[in-house]
C-alpha positions as CSV (number, residue, x, y, z in Angstrom):
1,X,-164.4,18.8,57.5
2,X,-160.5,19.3,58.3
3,X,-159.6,20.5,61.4
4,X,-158.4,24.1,59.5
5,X,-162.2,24.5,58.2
6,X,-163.0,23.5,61.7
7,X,-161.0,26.2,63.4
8,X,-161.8,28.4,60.6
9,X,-165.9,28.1,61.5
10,X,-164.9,28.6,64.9
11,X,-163.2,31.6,64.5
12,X,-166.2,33.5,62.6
13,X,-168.8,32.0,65.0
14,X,-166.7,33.5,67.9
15,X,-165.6,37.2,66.3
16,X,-169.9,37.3,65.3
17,X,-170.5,36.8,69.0
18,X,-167.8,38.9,70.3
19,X,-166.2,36.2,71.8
20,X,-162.5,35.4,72.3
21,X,-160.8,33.1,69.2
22,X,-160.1,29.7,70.3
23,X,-156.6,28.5,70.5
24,X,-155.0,27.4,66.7
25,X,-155.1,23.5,66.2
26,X,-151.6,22.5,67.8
27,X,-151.0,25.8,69.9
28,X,-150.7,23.3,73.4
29,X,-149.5,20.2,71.7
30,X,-146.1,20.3,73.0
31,X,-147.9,21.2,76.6
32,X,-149.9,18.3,76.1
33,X,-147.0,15.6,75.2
34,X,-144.9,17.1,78.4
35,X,-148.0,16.5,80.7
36,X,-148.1,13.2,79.7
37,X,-144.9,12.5,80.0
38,X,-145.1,14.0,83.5
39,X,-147.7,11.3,84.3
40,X,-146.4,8.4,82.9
41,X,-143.3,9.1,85.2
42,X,-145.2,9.6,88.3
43,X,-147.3,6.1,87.7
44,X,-143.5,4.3,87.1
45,X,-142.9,6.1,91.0
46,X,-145.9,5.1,92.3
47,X,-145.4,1.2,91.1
48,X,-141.5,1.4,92.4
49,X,-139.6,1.8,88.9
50,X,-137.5,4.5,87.4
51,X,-139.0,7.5,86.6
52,X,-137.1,7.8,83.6
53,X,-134.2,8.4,81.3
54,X,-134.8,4.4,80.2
55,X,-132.8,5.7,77.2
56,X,-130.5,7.8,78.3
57,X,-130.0,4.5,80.8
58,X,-129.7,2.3,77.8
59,X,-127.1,4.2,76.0
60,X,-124.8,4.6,79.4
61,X,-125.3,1.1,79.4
62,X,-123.5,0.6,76.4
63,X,-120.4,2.0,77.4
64,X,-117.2,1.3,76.3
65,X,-118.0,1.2,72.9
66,X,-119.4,4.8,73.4
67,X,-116.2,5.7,75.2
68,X,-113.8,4.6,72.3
69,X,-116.0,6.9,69.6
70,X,-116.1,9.8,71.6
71,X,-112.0,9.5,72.3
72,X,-111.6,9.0,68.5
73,X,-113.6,12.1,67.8
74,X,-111.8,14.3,70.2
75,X,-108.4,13.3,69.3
76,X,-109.2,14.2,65.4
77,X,-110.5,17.4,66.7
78,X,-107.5,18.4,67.8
């Protein structure tokens, strides 16, 4: 059974008990992912790293050769 036929089942059980619908598969998925997110930083406080941006940090890392693009770019904007 997929996870439509799933939700689909639910649905009819619910409406035949007057009961409210259940949330669409993937309504809180974003909600879940920032939660995550939100714990994974506060374990990096708790054991004394960053909380974050590693990428953003990586890519500042790197840059002259970002500073040299973004100079090109703006001086054939104009």
């Amino acid at each position: 059974m997929t996870v439509t036929q799933q939700y689909l089942l639910d649905v009819h059980r619910a409406r035949q008990h007057g009961e409210p619908v259940p949330p669409a598969p993937g309504r809180h998925d974003l909600r879940v992912v920032r939660g995550l997110r939100e714990h994974r930083r506060f374990l990096a406080v708790l054991a004394g790293r960053p909380a974050g941006g590693r990428i953003r940090r990586l890519l500042r890392d790197r840059g002259p050769r970002r500073g040299r693009h973004t100079a090109a770019r703006r001086s054939a904007a104009r």
